[in-house]
C-alpha positions as CSV (number, residue, x, y, z in Angstrom):
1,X,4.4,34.6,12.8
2,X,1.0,34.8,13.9
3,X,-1.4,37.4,14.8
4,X,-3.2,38.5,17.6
5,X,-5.1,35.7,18.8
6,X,-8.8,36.5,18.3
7,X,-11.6,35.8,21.0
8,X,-13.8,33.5,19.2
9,X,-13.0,30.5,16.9
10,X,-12.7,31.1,13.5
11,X,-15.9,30.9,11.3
12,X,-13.8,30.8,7.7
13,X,-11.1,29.4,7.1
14,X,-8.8,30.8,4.0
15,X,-5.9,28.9,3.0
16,X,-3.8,30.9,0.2
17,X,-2.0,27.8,-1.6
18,X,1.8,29.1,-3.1
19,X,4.7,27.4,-4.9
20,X,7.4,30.3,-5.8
21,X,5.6,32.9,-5.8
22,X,7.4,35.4,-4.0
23,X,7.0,38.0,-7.0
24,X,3.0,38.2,-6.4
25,X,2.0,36.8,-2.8
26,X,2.6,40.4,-1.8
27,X,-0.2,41.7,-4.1
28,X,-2.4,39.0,-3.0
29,X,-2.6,39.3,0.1
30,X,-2.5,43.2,0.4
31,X,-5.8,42.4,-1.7
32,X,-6.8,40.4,0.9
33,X,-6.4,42.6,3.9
34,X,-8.4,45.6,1.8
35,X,-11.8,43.4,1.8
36,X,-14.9,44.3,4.1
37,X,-14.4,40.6,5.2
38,X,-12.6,41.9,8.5
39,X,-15.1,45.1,9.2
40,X,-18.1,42.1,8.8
41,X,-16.8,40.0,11.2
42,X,-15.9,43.0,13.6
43,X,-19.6,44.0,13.5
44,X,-20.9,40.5,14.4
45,X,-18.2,39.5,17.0
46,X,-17.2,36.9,14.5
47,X,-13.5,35.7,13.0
48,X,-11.7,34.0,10.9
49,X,-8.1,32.7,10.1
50,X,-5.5,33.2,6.9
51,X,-3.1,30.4,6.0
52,X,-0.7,30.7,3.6
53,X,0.8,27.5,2.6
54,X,3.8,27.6,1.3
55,X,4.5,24.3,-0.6
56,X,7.9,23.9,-1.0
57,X,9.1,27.0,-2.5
58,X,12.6,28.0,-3.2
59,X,12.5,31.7,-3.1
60,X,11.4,33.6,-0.7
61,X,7.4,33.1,-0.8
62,X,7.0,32.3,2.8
63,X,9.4,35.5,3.8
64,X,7.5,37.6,2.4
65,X,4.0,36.6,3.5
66,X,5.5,36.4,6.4
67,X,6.1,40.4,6.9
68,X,2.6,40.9,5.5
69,X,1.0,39.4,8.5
70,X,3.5,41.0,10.7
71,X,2.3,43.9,9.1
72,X,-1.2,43.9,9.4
73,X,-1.4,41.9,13.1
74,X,0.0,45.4,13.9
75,X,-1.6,48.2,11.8
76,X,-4.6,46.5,10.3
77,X,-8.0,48.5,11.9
78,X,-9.4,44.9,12.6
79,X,-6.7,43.0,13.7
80,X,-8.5,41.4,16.9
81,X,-11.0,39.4,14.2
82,X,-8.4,37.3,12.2
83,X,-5.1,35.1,13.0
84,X,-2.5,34.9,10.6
85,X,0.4,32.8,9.7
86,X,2.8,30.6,7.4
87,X,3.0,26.9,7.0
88,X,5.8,25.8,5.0
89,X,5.7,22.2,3.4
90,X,8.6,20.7,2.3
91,X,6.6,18.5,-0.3
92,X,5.8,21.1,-3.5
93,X,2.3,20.4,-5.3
94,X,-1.0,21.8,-4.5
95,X,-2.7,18.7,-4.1
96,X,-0.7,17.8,-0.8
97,X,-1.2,21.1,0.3
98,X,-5.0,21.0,-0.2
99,X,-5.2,18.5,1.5
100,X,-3.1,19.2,4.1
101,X,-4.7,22.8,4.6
102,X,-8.3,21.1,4.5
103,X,-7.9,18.0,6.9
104,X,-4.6,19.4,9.2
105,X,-4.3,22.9,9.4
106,X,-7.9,24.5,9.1
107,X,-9.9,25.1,12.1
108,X,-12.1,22.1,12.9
109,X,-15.0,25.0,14.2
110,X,-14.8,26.6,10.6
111,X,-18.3,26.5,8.6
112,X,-16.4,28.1,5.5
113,X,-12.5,27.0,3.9
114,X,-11.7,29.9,1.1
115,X,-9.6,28.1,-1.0
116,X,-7.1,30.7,-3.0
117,X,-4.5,30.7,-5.3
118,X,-1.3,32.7,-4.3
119,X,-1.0,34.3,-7.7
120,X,-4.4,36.2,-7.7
121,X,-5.7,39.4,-6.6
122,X,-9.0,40.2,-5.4
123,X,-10.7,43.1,-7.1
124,X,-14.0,43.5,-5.5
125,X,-13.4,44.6,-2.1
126,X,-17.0,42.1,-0.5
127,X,-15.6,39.0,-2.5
128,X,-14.4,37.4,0.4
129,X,-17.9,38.2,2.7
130,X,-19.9,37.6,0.1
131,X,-18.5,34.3,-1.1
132,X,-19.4,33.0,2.5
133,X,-22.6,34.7,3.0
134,X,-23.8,33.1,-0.6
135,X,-23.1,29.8,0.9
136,X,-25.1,30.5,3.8
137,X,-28.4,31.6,2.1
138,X,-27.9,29.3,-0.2
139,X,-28.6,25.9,1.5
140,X,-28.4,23.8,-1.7
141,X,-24.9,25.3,-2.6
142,X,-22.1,23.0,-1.3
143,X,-19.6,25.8,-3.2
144,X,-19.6,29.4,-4.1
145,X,-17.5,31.0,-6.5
146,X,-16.5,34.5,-8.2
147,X,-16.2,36.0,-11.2
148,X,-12.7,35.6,-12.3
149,X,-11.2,38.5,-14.6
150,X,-8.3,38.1,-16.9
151,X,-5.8,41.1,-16.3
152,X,-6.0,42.4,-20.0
153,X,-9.7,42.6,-19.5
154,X,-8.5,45.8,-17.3
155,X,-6.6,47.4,-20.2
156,X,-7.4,50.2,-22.6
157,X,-6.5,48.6,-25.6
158,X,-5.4,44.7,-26.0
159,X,-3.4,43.3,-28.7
160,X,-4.6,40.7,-31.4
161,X,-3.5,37.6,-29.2
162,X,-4.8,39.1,-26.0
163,X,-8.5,39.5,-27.9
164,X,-8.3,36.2,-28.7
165,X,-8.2,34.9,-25.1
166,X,-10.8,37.1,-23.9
167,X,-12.8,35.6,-26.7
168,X,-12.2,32.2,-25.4
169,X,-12.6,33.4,-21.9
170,X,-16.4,34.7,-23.4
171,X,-17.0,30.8,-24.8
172,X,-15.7,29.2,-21.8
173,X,-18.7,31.0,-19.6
174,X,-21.3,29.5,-21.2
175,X,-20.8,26.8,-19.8
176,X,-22.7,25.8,-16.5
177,X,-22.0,25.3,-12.7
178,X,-17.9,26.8,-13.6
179,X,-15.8,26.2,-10.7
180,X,-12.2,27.9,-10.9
181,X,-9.7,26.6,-8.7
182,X,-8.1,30.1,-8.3
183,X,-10.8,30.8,-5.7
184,X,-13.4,29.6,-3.9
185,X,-15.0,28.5,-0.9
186,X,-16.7,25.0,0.8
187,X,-18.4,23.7,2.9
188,X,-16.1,22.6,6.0
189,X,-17.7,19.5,6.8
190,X,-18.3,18.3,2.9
191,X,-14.3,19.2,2.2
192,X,-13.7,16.8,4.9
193,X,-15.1,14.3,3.1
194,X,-13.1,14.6,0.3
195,X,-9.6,13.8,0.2
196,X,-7.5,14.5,-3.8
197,X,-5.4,11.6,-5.0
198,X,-1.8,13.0,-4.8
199,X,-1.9,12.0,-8.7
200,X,-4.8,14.2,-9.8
201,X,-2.9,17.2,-10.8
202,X,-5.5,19.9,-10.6
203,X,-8.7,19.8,-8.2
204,X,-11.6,22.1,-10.2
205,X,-13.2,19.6,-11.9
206,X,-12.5,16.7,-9.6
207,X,-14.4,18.8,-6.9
208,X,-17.3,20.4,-8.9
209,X,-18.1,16.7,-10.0
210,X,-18.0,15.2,-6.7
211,X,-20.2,18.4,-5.0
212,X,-22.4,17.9,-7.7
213,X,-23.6,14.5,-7.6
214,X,-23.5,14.8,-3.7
215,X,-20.1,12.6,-4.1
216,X,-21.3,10.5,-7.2
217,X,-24.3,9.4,-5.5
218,X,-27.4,11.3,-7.4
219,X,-27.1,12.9,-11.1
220,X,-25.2,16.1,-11.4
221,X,-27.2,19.2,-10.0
222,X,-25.2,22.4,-11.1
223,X,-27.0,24.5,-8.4
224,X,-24.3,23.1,-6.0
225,X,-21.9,24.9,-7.4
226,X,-23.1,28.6,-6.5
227,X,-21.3,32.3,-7.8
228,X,-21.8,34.6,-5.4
229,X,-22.5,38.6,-6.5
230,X,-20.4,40.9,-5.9
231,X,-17.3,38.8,-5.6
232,X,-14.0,39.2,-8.4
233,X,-10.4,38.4,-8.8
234,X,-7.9,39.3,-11.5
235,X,-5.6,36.7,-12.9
236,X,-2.7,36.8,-15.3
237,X,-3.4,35.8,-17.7
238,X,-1.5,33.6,-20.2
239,X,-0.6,35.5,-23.6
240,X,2.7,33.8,-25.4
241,X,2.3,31.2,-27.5
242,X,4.3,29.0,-25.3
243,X,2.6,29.5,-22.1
244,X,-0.7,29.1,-23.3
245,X,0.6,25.6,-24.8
246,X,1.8,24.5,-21.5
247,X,-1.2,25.4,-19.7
248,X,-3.1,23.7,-22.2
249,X,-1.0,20.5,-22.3
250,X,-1.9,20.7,-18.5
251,X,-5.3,21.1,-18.8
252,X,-5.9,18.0,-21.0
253,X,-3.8,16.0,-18.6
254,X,-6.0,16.7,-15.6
255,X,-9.6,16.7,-17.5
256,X,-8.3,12.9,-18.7
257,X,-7.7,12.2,-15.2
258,X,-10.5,13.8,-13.8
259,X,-12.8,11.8,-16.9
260,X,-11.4,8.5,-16.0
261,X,-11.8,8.9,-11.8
262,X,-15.3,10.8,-12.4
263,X,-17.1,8.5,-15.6
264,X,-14.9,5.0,-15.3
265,X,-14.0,4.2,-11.9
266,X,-15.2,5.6,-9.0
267,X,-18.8,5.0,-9.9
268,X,-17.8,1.2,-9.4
269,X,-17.1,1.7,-5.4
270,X,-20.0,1.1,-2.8
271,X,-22.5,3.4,-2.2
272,X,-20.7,3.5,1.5
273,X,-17.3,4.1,-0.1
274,X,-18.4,6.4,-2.4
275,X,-20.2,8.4,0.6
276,X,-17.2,8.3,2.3
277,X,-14.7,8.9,-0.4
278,X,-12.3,11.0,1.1
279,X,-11.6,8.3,3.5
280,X,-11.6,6.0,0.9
281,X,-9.6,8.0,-1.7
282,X,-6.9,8.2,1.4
283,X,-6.6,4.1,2.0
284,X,-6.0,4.1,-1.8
285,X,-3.5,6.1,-2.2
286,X,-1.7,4.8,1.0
287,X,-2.1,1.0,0.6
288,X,-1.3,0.9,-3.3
289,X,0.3,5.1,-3.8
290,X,0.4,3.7,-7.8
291,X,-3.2,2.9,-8.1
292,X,-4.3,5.9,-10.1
293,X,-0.7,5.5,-12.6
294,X,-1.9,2.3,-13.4
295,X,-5.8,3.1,-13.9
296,X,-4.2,5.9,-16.0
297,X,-1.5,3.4,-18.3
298,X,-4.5,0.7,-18.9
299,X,-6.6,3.6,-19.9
300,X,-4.7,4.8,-22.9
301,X,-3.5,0.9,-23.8
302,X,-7.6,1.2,-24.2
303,X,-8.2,4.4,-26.3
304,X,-4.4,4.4,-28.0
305,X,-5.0,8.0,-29.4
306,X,-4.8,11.6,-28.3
307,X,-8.0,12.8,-29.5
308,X,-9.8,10.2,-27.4
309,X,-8.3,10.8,-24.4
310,X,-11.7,12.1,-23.1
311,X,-15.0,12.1,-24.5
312,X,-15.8,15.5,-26.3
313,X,-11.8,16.4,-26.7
314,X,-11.8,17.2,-30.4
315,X,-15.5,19.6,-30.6
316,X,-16.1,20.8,-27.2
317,X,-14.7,24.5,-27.9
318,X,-17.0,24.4,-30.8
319,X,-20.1,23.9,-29.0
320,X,-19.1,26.5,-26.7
321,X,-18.7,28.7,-29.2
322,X,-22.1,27.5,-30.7
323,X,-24.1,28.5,-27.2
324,X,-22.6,32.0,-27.8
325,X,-25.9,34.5,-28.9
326,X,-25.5,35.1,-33.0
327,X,-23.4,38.5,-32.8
328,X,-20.8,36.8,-30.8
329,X,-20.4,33.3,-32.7
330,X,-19.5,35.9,-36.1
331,X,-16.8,37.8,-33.9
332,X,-15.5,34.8,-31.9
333,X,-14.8,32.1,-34.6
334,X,-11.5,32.5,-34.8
335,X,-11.0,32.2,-31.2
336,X,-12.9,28.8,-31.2
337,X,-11.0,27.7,-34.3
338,X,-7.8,28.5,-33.2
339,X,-8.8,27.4,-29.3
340,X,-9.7,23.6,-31.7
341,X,-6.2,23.5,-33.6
342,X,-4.1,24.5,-30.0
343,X,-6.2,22.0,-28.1
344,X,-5.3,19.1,-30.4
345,X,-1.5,20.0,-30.2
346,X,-1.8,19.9,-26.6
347,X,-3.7,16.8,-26.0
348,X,-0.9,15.1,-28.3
349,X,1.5,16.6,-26.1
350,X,-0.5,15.6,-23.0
351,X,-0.8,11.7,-24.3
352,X,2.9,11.6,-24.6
353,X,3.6,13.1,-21.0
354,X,0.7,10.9,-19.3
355,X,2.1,7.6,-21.6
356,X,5.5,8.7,-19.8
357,X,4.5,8.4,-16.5
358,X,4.3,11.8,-15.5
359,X,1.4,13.1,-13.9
360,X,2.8,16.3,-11.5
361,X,3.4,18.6,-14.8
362,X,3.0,22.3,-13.7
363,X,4.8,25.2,-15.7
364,X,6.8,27.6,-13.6
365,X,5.0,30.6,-15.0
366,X,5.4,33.7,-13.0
367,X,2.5,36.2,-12.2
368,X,4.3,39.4,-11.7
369,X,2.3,42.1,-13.2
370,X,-0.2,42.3,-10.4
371,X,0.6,45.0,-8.2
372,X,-1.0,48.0,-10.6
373,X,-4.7,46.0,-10.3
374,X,-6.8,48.9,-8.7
375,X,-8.0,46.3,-6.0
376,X,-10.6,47.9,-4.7
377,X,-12.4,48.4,-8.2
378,X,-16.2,48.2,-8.4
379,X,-17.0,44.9,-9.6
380,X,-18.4,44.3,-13.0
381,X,-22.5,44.1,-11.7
382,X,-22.2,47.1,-9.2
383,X,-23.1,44.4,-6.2
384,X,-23.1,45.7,-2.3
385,X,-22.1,43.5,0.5
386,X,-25.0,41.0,1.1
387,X,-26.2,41.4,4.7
388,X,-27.1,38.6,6.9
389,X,-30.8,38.0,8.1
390,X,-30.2,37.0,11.9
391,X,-27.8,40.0,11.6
């Protein structure tokens, strides 16, 4: 299904990237069609387009997106400035599907691609303008970001285990230059230079490195990676013992990967491979589709333990939670404590599932508590919509 066709070519881009997630694409993208994005483009004679990618789901994900842009291509008040529509991939895994949204299905005249998870729901209602009006005022940002919010951050009163994750959620932003691959958007014509290894498993911190070192030619410059104000989504966030382990476990997987692409071997290519690494990252994977399974087997032959899987494994939650100001290092030690303990369980757990062979490990957790988020909240600093200068 597709929407009425607009009369200009589309200026953004925004893929919404699902696997099963018929419970919560609803929510997401009635969050979508709330934002001022739409009434922005109206006033400038501008559009854009909305993908959803639906990577081979089981249920009825597609289906229902599908009436949602039925929907709106009929009722919304600025249908004429966006085009709507499903793409169904039989292959399941978001790394395909980012790359197939970014080099075969986006609009080649697109300045912006919004890249979004189909589990997330956008709270404040100028995330989606501002996200691409940040990138254009900001000529040194090759990303912009938002402010992601954990859904128990929204409730009245949280539970023990629930103030624990906020607390690691606090430690985690004091970090610079964080780039969550829930939701964000690129610049078109750098994205197109990148293409993801079908083995990487998760894209965040593959990307923010590569933007940041201008594709691991110059030292890292954290000002590529901009957030933009005004812009927030809510996540579910994981609470159960079990779930948190299984995201975890994932998470050390893909920072091991990312470590040993980023700091081992793509800093070997060329300078001209390396400026051209999506093309390169491409031949790899289609001359030798193994490559990055071996580089991963010789690399723990090399460190033969869990906690050195990457460099910093065993103490970087500590020195986040050292960074935190003095108040919040007394309340949010034993976040960081017990952040250490369930780290090291999962990077054992990860060592064992990488030493296996398996690389496409994502937990079929569910995200189905979204539809009560009051969407079109004010976001946490207040911000208006930012206005454009030539406007």
């Amino acid at each position: 299904m597709t929407a009425a066709k607009p009369q200009t070519a589309p200026t953004v881009s925004l893929g919404i990237l699902a696997w099963n997630e018929q419970d919560a694409i609803g929510a997401t993208l009635e969050s979508i069609f709330r934002q001022s994005f739409f009434a922005e483009f109206a006033r400038r004679g501008l559009s854009g387009e909305i993908i959803c990618v639906a990577n081979g789901c089981t249920d009825g994900t597609a289906a229902v997106a599908a009436k949602v842009f039925e929907r709106q291509a009929q009722r919304h008040p600025w249908r004429e400035t966006f085009q709507a529509r499903v793409v169904e991939l039989a292959e399941r895994g978001k790394i395909n599907a980012w790359n197939t949204f970014v080099h075969r299905l986006s609009a080649p005249a697109a300045q912006g691609l919004i890249l979004m998870d189909g589990d997330v729901v956008l709270k404040h209602p100028d995330t989606l303008w501002n996200l691409y009006v940040t990138l254009l005022y900001h000529s040194e940002a090759a990303v912009t970001v938002d402010q992601p919010v954990k859904d128990i951050a929204l409730k009245a009163r949280s539970r023990a285990q629930e103030r624990l994750s906020l607390a690691t959620t606090a430690m985690t932003r004091t970090g610079a230059a964080q780039l969550s691959g829930q939701l964000y958007c690129l610049r078109a014509h750098l994205a197109r230079n990148i293409y993801l290894p079908k083995d990487l498993l998760v894209e965040d911190g593959f990307l923010k490195a590569v933007l940041c070192t201008d594709f691991l030619t110059r030292p890292t410059r954290p000002e590529r990676v901009r957030q933009a104000p005004g812009a927030s989504h809510v996540f579910q966030a994981y609470v159960s013992l079990g779930d948190i382990f299984k995201n975890q476990k994932r998470q050390m997987m893909a920072q091991t990967i990312t470590h040993l692409l980023i700091d081992r071997h793509l800093p070997g290519l060329s300078l001209e491979q390396r400026q051209h690494l999506g093309a390169t990252l491409k031949a790899k994977d289609e001359t030798d589709p193994m490559w990055l399974r071996t580089l991963i087997a010789d690399h723990l032959r090399r460190v033969r333990r869990f906690w050195r899987l990457f460099p910093g494994l065993a103490t970087f939650r500590l020195e986040r939670w050292a960074r935190l100001p003095a108040w919040q290092r007394l309340t949010h030690w034993p976040a960081a404590i017990t952040g250490t303990l369930l780290t090291l369980a999962a990077s054992w757990a990860a060592y064992r599932a990488l030493k296996a062979g398996a690389t496409h490990y994502w937990p079929d957790t569910k995200s189905q508590h979204l539809n009560w988020i009051p969407t079109r909240a004010a976001a946490l600093d207040g911000a208006e919509p930012l206005i454009l200068n030539h406007e």
